[in-house]
N, C-alpha and C positions, 0 to 999 in steps of 0.2 A: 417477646420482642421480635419485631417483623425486621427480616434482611431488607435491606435497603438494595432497589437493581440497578446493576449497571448501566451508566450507555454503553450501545450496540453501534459498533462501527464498522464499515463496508467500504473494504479494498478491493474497487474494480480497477480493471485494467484495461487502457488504453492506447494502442499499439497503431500509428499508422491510421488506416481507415477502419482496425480492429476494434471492438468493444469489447471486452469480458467480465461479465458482472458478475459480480461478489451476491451471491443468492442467501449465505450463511451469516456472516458477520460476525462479529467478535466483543466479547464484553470486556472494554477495558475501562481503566476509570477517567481517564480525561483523554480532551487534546492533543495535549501535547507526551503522553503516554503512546496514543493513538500515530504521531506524526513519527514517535521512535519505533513503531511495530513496522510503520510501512520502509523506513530506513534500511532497516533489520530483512525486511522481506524480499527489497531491491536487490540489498547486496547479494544474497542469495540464490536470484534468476540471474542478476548479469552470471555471477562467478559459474552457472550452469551452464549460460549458455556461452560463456568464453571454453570454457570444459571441451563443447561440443562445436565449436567453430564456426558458431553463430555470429550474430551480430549482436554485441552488447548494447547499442545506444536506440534509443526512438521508441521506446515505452516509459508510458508516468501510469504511477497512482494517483487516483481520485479518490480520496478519502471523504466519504460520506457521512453523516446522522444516518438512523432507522428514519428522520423525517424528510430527507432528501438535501439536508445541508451541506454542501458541501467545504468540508473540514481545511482540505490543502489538498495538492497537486504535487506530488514527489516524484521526479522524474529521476529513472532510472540511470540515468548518465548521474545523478547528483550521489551514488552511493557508492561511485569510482573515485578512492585518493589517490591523487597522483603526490602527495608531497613526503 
């Protein structure tokens, strides 16, 4: 019985006039799997660079396909609750 593959999804990063591309990717099984990894990811650079006395806001993910699809756009400010 042959394993069935994942899609491959690519969180670049886009900061300002910054680009940083996701070279590796990640195998998850959907969408919206995909759209909770990059939540997950956000909240963990803001809370770093709150840490470090950065600036928390003005970076999103662009969540990608392996075929250049682009998934969603989750901007970093969207993984700060304030309520």
């Amino acid at each position: 019985m042959e394993e069935e593959k994942l899609p491959k999804y690519f969180f670049h990063i886009r900061r300002h006039d910054n680009f940083a591309e996701d070279l590796e990717g990640i195998d998850l099984t959907s969408p919206e799997v995909a759209l909770k990894e990059a939540a997950a990811a956000a909240r963990e650079i803001v809370a770093e660079r709150i840490r470090r006395g950065d600036s928390a806001d003005g970076g999103v993910f662009e969540v990608m396909t392996e075929d250049g699809t682009l998934v969603a756009t989750v901007p970093f400010r969207s993984a700060i609750r304030l309520d």
